[in-house]
N, C-alpha and C positions, 0 to 999 in steps of 0.2 A: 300302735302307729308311731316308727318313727322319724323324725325328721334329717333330711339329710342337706346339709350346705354346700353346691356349688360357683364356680364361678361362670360357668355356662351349663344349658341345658337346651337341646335342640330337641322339638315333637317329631316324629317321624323321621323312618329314615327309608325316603326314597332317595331318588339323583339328587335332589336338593341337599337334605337333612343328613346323608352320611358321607357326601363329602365335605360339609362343613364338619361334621365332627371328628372325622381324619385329621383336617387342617387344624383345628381347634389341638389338636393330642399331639400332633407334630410342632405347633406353637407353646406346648408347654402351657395350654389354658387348663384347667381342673374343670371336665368338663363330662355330662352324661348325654348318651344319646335317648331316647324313647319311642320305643314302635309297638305296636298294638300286634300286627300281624308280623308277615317274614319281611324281612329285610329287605330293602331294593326297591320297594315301591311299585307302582306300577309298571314303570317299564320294563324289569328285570322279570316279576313273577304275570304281569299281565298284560304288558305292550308291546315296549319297542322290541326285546329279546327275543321273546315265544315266538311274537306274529314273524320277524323276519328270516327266523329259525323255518319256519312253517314257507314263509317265500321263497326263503332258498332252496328247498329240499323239493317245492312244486315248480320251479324252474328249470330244475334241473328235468325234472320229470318232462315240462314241456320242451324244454332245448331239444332234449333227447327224441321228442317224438315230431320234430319237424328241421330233421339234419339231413335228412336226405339228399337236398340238394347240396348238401356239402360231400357226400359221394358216401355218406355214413348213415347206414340204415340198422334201426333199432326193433325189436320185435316191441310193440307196445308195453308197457310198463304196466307191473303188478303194485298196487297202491296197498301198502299196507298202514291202514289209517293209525291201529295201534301201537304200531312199531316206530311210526312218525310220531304220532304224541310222545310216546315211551322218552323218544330220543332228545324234543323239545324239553321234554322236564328235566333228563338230564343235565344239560345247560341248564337250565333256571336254578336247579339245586345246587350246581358248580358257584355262576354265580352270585347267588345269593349267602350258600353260607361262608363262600369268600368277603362278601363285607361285612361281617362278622368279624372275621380273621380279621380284616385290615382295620375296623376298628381299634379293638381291644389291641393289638398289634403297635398301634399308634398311640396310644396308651390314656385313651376316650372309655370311660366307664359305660357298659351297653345293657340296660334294661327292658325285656319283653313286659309293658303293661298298657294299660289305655290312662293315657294324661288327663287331667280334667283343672280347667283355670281356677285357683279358691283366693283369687287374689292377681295385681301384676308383677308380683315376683314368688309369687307361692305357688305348687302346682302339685296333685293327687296325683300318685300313681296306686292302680287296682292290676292286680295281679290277676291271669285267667286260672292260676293253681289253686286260688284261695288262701294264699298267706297274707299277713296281713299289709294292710294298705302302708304306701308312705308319703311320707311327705317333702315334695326337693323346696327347698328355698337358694334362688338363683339370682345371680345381678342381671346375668342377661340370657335372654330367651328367643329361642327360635323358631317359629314356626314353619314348619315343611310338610303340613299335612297332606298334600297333593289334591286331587279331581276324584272323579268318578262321572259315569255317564250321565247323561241324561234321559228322562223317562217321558214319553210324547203320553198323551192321555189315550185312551183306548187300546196300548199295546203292552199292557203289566210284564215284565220281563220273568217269565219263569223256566229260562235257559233250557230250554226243550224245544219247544216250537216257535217261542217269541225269545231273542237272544241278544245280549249288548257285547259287545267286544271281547269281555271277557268270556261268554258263552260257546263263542264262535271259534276259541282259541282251543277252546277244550275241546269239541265234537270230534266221537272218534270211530265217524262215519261220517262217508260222501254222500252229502245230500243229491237229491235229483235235480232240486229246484231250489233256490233261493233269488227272494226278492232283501235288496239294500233298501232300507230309507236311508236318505242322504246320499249326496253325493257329493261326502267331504272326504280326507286322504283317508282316514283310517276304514271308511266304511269300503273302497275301493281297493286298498288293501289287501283285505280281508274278502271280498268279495272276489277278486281276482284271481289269489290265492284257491280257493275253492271251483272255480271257474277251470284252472289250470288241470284240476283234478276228474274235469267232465260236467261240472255243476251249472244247470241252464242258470245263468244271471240275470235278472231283471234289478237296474238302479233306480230307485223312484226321487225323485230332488223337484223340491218347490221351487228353486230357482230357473234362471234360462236355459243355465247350464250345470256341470260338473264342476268343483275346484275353481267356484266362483272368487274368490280372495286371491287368485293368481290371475294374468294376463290370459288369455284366451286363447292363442299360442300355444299356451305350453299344455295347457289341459285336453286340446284337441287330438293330439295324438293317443291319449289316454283312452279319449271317447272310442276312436275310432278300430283300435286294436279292441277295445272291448266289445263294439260290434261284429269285427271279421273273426271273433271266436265264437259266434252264436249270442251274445249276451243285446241286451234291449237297455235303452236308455228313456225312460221319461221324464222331461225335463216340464217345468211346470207342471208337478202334478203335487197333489196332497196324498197319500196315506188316511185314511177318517174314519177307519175301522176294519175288525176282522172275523171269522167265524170258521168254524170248525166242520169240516164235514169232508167225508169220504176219504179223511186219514191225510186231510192237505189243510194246510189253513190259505184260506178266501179272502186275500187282501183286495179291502174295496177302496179302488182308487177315484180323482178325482182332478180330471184334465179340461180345463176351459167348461165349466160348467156339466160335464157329461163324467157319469160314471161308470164303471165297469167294476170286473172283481177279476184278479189275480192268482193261481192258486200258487203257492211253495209249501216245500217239506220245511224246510225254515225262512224265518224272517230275523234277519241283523239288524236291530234299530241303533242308530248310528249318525246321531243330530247334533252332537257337541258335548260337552262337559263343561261341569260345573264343581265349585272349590268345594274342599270338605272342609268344615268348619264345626258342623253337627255335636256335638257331645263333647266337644274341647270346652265349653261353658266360659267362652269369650267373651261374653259379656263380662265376667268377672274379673276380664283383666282392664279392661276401657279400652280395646283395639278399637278403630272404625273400620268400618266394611263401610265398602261401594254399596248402590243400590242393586247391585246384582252377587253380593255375598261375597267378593272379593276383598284379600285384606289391602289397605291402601299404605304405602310404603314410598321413603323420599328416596333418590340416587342415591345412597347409602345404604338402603336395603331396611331401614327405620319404621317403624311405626310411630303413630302419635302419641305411641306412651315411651316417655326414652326407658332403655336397654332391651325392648323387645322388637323383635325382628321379625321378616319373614321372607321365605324365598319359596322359587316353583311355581308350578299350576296355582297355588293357594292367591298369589298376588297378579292370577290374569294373564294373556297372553302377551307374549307365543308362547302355547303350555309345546313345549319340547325338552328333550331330557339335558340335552347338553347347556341351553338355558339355565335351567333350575343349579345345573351342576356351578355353575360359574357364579351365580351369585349365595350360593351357599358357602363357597370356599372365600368369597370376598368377607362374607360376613363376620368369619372367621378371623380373617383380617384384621379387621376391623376393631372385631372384639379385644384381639391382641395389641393393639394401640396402633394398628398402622392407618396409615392417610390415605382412605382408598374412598372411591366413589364408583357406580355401575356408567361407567362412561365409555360402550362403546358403539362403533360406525354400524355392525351389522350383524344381525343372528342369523345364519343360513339355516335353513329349512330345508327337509328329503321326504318326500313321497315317493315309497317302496311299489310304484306301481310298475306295471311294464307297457311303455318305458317308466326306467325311472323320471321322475324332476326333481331339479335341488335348482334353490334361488339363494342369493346374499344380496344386498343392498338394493337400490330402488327399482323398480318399472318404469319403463318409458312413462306410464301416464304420472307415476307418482314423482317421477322427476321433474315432469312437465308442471305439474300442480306446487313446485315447489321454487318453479321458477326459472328453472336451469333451459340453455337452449339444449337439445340434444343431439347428439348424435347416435348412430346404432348402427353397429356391424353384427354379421350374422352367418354363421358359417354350419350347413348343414351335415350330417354323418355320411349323410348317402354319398359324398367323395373323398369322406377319409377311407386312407389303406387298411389301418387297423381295423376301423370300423366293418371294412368289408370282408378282410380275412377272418373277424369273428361272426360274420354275415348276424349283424345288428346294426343295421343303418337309416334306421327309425331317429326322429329327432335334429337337436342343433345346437348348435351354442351362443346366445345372445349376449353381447358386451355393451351396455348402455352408458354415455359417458355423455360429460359437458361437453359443447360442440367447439366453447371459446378456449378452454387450458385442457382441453382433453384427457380432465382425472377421469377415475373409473368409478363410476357411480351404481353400477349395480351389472350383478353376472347370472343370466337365468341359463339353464341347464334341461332340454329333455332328452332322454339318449340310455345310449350303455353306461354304467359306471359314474351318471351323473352324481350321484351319491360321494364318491371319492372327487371325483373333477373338482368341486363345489369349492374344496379347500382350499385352492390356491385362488382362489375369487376372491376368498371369503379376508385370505390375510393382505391380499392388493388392496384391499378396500380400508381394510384396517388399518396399515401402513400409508393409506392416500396416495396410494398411486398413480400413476398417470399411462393411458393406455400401448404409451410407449417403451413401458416399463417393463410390459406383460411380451407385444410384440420382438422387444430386440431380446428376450431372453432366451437362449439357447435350450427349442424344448427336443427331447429326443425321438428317434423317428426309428420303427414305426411306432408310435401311441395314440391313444384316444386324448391327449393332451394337448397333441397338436391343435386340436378343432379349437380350445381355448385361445392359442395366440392367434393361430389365422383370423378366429373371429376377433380378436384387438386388431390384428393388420386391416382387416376388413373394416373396420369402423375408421380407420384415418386410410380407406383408399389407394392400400397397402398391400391387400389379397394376394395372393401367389395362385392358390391353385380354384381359386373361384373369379369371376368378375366384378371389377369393384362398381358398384355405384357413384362413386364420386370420384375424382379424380384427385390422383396425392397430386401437391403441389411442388 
């Protein structure tokens, strides 16, 4: 066994952990990375990559099969599920052994082993070949070990009939039937995804509704396209068990006191995530965790033991990749002497759903609860041009601002393209801008971009091609 001295070592290398350890190799830190499995973490080999890889290529499918009224008729579409998988993994492989490359490239020492804490600067690496173990001694340490799902009780996930995210990415057959627990983004995702493919959808969610954590607004349209393709929403219901028979599994639900059973060919359990911390034997470093296994971390990206870090899913939401990625490159920073803190206005968020939604900054009510008076403009697709010549006119664009100095306090998105729209929200907000910053800026015509200023003109009573609510002064 033996010992190796650096001056940085980061666990894991998803979005969090290998873009720190780029920055880390690009700052001239003497620094290794360590990953158990393939590089990229979840979202490269089992998230945001695959699933949206899998979205695009079933939208396309359905574009295709409902053009007609744009005077373009398609014979129905042959689904070749193993040719789509095939093509998914390709990207994943591109991917993935590109941050490889870009590691070592960047001149970051890169080790395949599973890390384990023997100390707070000490740390085992175990090799899956069998050579012998080592030992890194580090000044400073990162943790980036990301999530993984969560397991509801009664529904053992054995990626055949009962499936977590990662199951669902890999099936390569169209099921007949599936039922979602949750009805959070990824499960709706994923769900739709398959939907688009012929698959009856049944979403089951304990809550009121779907994509509770967002305004109600934006989720509705989601809801409601998932109805007019055949799918079923039950909202308020439990999941409480399942059973096998006749080649379907029998999910037995549970709606205001009354139950019934369910059949699918599969079930997506899809209730949230939880950090992976498991076998990193942190106890031995003196990290603290939340009460819910989260590592706890100051605006610096700090744990309570100095020199050890942690970024990503690992330190609690918003677990999203470009998240993780920004404070794993801070921490980097950091490490290299610079004076940096996680200081900023807004993480924008995308649900790959159809329509898409993408949010940055507050909601009316989260503005409201924070003090501010508001105001809100709101400008629907159904009369933008572009919107209609790509005949996607689903959705709108929300601009919520102070009603007294009229900054921009938060930009919600349901629509075409909301996904890209989201950016220029997301850096107005950043920048502290003011909704007339957004309004007089010359956007080009025809785009889906437009709907973003109208709606800023719309909120100061400004509108051009809709009616204002309030009257500019």
């Amino acid at each position: 066994m033996a010992t190796i001295k650096k001056t940085a070592l980061v666990i894991g290398a998803g979005t969090g952990g290998y873009p720190c350890a780029i920055r880390l190799g690009q700052l001239g830190v003497d620094a290794m990375l360590v990953e158990k499995a393939n590089p990229g973490g979840v979202c490269l080999n089992v998230g945001c990559i695959p699933s949206k890889a899998l979205i695009s290529a079933t939208k396309l499918a359905h574009k295709a099969q409902h053009a007609a009224n744009m005077g373009v008729t398609f014979a129905k579409p042959t689904i070749d599920m193993k040719q789509m998988q095939s093509w998914k993994a390709g990207i994943v492989k591109k991917l993935t052994s590109g941050v490889q490359s870009l590691v070592k490239g960047n001149g970051c020492e890169y080790r395949q082993a599973t890390a384990e804490f023997l100390g707070p600067k000490r740390v085992k690496l175990t090799y899956a070949d069998g050579k012998p173990e080592d030992i890194v001694e580090a000044e400073h340490i990162v943790i980036a070990t990301g999530s993984l799902p969560i397991v509801i009780p009664g529904f053992a996930i054995d990626q055949k009939r009962i499936v977590d995210s990662t199951g669902a990415l890999d099936l390569d057959h169209i099921p007949g039937d599936m039922i979602v627990i949750g009805g959070g983004y990824i499960g709706l995702e994923l769900g739709q995804t398959f939907q688009r493919l012929g698959t009856k959808l049944t979403v089951i969610e304990g809550l009121d509704r779907i994509l509770a954590t967002m305004d109600k607004d934006l989720g509705d349209p989601v809801a409601k396209q998932i109805k007019a393709d055949g799918g079923e929403i039950l909202t308020g219901t439990k999941a409480i068990g399942w059973r096998e028979e006749g080649g379907k599994a029998l999910v037995k639900v549970e709606t205001n006191g009354q139950t019934r059973e369910i059949p699918a060919d599969v079930v997506l359990v899809s209730v949230g995530r939880k950090p992976i911390t498991a076998g990193l034997a942190i106890e031995k470093s003196g990290v603290k965790l939340d009460n819910k296994g989260f590592v706890v971390v100051d605006e610096r990206m700090q744990t309570n033991v100095p020199g050890i870090y942690a970024a990503g899913d690992v330190v609690g939401q918003p677990m999203l990749a470009h998240k993780a990625s920004h404070e794993g490159e801070l921490i980097a920073e950091i490490i290299a002497g610079k004076k940096r803190v996680n200081d900023v206005r807004t993480i924008p968020a995308v649900v790959f759903t159809d329509p898409e939604i993408a949010s940055a900054g507050l909601s009316r009510s989260e503005a409201e609860a924070k003090g501010h008076k508001v105001t809100e403009g709101k400008f629907p697709f159904s009369v933008s041009g572009r919107a209609m010549a790509i005949d996607e006119t689903k959705g709108f664009v929300k601009v919520i601002a102070d009603a007294d100095d009229e900054r921009v306090l938060g930009v919600h998105i349901v629509g075409p393209e909301a996904s890209d729209l989201i950016s220029e929200a997301a850096l107005a907000i950043e920048m502290g801008a003011y909704v007339p910053d957004i309004s007089l800026t010359i956007h080009p015509h025809p785009t889906l971009g437009e709907a973003v200023m109208e709606a800023a003109k719309h909120a100061i009573g400004e509108a051009i091609h809709i009616a204002n609510a309030k009257k500019h002064g």
